[in-house]
Steps between C-alpha positions, in 0.01 A plus 500: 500500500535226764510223274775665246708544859510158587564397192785708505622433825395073429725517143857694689488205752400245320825568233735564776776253512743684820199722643340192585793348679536868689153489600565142684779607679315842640189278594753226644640792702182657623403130588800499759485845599108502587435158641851312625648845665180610628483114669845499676594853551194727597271324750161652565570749784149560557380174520748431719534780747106555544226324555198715369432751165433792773835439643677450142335845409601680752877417489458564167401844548750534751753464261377721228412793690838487730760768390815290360797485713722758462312733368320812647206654532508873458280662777384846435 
């Protein structure tokens, strides 16, 4: 069962003539989106801001369990 599914899946790609071109471009664009964005454009807040894991934790946890602004809580 394995082996007839990658033999199917090995044959499509290996007879694709556009698809393979496609499939560069999205891996191309994954490349830049992942690893050059993520460099220049979202620095490591934690790392930066605190100094210890106890202290990353607790902001952390800070931030989940903090009602979002603007909203309210219904007290009954």
């Amino acid at each position: 069962m394995l082996k007839k599914t990658f033999c199917f899946y090995y044959d499509g790609f290996r007879s694709m003539v556009v698809g393979r071109t496609l499939w560069k471009l999205i891996f191309i664009k994954l490349f830049i989106m992942f690893v050059i964005l993520k460099t220049f454009f979202f620095p490591d807040y934690l790392a930066t801001n605190f100094s210890t894991d106890d202290e990353r934790a607790d902001h952390v946890l800070t931030n989940l369990t903090r009602p979002a602004a603007g909203t309210e809580t219904s007290k009954h």
